[in-house]
N, C-alpha and C positions, 0 to 999 in steps of 0.2 A: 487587506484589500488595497488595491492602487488603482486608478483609472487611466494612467499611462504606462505607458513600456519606458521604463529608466536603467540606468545601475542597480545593479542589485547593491542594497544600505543594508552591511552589518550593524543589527541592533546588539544589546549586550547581550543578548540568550542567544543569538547566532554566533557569538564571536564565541563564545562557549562551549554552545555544542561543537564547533569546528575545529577548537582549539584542542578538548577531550578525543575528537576523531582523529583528529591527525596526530596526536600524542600518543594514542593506541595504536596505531598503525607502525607507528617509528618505533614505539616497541617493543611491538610483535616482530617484526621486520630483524630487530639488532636481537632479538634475545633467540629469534629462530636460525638466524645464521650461526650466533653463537656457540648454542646449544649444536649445530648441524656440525659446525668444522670440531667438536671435542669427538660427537661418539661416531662420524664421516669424515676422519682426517684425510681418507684419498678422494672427497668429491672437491670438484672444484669452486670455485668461490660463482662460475655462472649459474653453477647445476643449484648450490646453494640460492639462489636468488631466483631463479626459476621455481624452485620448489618454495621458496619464502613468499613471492607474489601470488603464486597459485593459492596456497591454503592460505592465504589470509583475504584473497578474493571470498573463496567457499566459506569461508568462517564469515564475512561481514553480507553475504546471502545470506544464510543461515540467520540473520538478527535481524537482516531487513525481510524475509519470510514470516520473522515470528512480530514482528513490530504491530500487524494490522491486527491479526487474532487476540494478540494482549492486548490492545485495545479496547477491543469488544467486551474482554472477560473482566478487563479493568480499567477504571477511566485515570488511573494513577499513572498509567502509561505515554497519554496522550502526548505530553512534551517532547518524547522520541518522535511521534508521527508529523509534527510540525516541519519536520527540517528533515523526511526521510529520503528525499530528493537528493538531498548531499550526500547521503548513505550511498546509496547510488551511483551517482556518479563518481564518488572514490571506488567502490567496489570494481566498477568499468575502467577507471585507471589502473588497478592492482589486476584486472584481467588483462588487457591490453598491455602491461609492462610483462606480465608472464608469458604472453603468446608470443612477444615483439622475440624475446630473450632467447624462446624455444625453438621459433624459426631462424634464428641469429645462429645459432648455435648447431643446429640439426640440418637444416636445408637453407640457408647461403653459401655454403662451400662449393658447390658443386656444377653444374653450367645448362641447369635446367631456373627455370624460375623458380624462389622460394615457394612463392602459392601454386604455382604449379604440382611442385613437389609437394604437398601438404596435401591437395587434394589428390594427387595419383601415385603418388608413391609406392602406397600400399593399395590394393584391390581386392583380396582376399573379404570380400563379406559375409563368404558363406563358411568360415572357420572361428568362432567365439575366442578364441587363443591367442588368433592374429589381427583379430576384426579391426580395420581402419579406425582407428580413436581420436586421430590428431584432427580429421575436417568435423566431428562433433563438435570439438571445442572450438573450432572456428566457426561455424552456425550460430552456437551459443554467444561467441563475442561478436558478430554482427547485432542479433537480436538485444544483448547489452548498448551497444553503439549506438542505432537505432531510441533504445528509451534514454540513453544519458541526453542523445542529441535533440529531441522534442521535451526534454524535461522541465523545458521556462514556461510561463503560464503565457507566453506566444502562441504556441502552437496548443495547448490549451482551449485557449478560446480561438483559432482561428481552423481546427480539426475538430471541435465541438467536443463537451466534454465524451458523451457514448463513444465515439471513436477514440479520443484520445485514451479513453479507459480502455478501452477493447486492444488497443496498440499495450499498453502498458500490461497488461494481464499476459503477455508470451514472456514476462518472466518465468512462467511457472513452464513455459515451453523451453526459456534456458535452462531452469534447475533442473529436470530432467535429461537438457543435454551434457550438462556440463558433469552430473552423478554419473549417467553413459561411461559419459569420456574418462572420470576416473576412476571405474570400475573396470574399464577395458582396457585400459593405459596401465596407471599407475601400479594398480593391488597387481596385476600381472609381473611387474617386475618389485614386487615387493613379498621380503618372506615375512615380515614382520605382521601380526595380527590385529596392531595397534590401529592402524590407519582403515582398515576395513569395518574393525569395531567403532573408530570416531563418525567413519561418514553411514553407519548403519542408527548410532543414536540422533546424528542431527536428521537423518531423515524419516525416523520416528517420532522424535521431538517436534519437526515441521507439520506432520499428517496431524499427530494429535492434537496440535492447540487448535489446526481451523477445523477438524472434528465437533472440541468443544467449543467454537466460536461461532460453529454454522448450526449446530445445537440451541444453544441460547439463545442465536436467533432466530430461529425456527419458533421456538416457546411460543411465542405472542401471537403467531401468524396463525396456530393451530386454534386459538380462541374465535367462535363464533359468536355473533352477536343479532339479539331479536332485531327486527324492522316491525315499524308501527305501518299507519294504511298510508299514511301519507311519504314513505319512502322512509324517513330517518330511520337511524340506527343507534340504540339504546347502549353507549359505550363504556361507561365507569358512571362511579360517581364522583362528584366533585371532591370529596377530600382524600380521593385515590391521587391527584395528583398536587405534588408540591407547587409553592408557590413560585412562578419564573423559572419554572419546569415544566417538562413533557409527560402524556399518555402518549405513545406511540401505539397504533391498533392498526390491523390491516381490516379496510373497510373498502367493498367494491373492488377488490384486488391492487388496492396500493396504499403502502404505510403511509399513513397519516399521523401527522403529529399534532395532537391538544394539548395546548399549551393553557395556563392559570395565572395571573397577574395582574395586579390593582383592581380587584373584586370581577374580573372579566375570564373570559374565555372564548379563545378565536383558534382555529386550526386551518394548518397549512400541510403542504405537500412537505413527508420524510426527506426527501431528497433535495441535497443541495447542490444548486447549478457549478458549482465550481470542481467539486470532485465528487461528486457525488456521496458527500459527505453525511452523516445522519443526525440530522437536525434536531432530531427530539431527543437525541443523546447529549444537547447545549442545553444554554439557559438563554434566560431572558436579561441582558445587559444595557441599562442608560435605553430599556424602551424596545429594545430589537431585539430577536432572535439571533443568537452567536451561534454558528459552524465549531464544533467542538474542534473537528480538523484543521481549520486552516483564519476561522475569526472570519469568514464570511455572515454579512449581516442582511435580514431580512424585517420589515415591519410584521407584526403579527395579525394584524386585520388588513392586510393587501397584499402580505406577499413580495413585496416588493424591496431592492436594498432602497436605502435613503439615496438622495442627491449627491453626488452626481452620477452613482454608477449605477447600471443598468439590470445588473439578475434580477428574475421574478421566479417567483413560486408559485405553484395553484395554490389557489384556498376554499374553504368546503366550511357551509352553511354549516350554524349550530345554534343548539339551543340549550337550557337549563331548564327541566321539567321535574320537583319535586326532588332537587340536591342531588339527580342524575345530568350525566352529558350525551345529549342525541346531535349526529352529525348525520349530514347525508353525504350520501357516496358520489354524487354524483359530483365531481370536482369542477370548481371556475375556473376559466382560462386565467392564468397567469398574473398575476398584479391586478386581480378584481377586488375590489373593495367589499367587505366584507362586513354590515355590525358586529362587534362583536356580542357573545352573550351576556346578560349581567347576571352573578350571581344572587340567588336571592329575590328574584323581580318572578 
């Protein structure tokens, strides 16, 4: 968390993930040309680097698609989702050096505009053999441009997080153009079965994990829970959850996460302001509710981060009735103070 707009401060687990990223890229990069110039001794060294930025774009999509769902399915994950932002915007560099190379190379020769040329070139739409491929991939690398270029937590909070989420989710509007474009590009001039087979498993591999990720979370939500006369809602019992841990339950139509710590019990809103992170998937650290995703912090009986920064959360009335937990659904505006429940009383 920071309360001003700075330099971005490499810590040691940044300087490491970064370090691992860019080492993987360089490579993939020298062992894909390598490999490219022994068994493609007539391609040229640009076709080779065209072809080397392209798949190593789709390949680090491919790990930034499956990063959120393994998440879900595993919290062993989560140090990838820290710094997925970086993923990112390398993957948008490794796009943007492959389109720069293909319009370089394809349409600056000739005495119409490069973008020109890219989008009119071809027109044939109505033929799948010839179908326009090359302005997919320019769609898709705007829509990349666009999320590398709001990716600091500026526009974050200055697009609110719903929006700045809703912007970032037409990744999945890229991956789809970008599969397009090299199904209708590349596999077309390729006789080799290899390349149609790699991008048929990663985009099996992609479906399946948020399959199982929207699965498991699904599970919890399908549980219903009694209500007494006086509204609450009859949700676990107390030593269903760990200590400086969550019950996450859907109660009145929004997760809620009950939390347990120093014989107490207080519940706040699932959702955390900064990405909409899943709080009851954190713990309870030095007193505060920690953001699994990103170390956002909130108090547990208000909702609220500590001084000096500003998120709030709702937080929702509880009580302990006979080593059960009853909350009501009906959630407080944001940063309301809350007793918490005591267990035992």
């Amino acid at each position: 968390m920071s309360l001003k707009y700075q330099a971005v401060m490499w810590n040691r687990q940044k300087k490491i993930y970064d370090s691992v990223l860019i080492a993987g890229v360089v490579l993939y990069l020298g062992l894909f040309s390598g490999l490219g110039a022994i068994f493609h001794p007539n391609a040229t060294a640009e076709t080779l680097l065209i072809r080397g930025f392209g798949t190593a774009a789709l390949l680090l999509l491919h790990i930034i698609l499956s990063i959120g769902p393994l998440c879900r399915l595993n919290p062993r994950f989560l140090p990838l989702l820290y710094n997925r932002r970086h993923l990112g915007v390398t993957m948008f560099i490794l796009a943007l050096a492959h389109g720069g190379f293909s319009i370089v190379q394809f349409h600056a020769l000739g005495d119409v505009n490069p973008l020109v040329s890219v989008l009119a070139g071809e027109t044939r739409y109505t033929s799948l053999s010839d179908f326009p491929f090359q302005p997919l991939g320019l769609a898709a690398l705007l829509i990349l441009f666009l999320m590398a270029a709001t990716s600091h937590d500026f526009w974050l909070t200055n697009l609110t997080p719903p929006v700045w989420k809703a912007l970032h989710m037409l990744v999945y509007v890229a991956y789809g153009l970008i599969v397009l474009h090299v199904v209708l590009g590349a596999l077309q001039a390729e006789t080799s079965p290899v390349l149609a087979a790699l991008l048929g498993v990663g985009l099996a591999w992609v479906l399946i994990l948020h399959l199982l990720a929207a699965r498991k979370e699904k599970l919890p939500d399908e549980k219903t829970y009694p209500a007494a006369a006086d509204g609450y809602v009859n949700v676990c019992a107390v030593s269903e959850i760990p200590e400086k841990c969550a019950h996450v339950a859907l109660i009145g139509g929004e997760r809620v996460a009950i939390f347990k710590y120093d014989g107490k019990i207080s519940a706040i809103s699932n959702v955390c302001q900064h990405q909409n992170g899943p709080l009851g998937e954190g713990r309870i650290i030095d007193g505060l509710v920690t953001c699994p995703w990103h170390g956002f912090q909130y108090r547990p009986q208000d909702g609220a981060s500590p001084e000096p920064f500003k998120e709030k959360v709702p937080t929702f009335n509880v009580k302990v009735i006979g080593g059960r937990v009853w909350v009501h659904p009906q959630p407080n505006p944001p940063g309301t103070a809350v007793e918490p429940a005591r267990i035992g009383e």
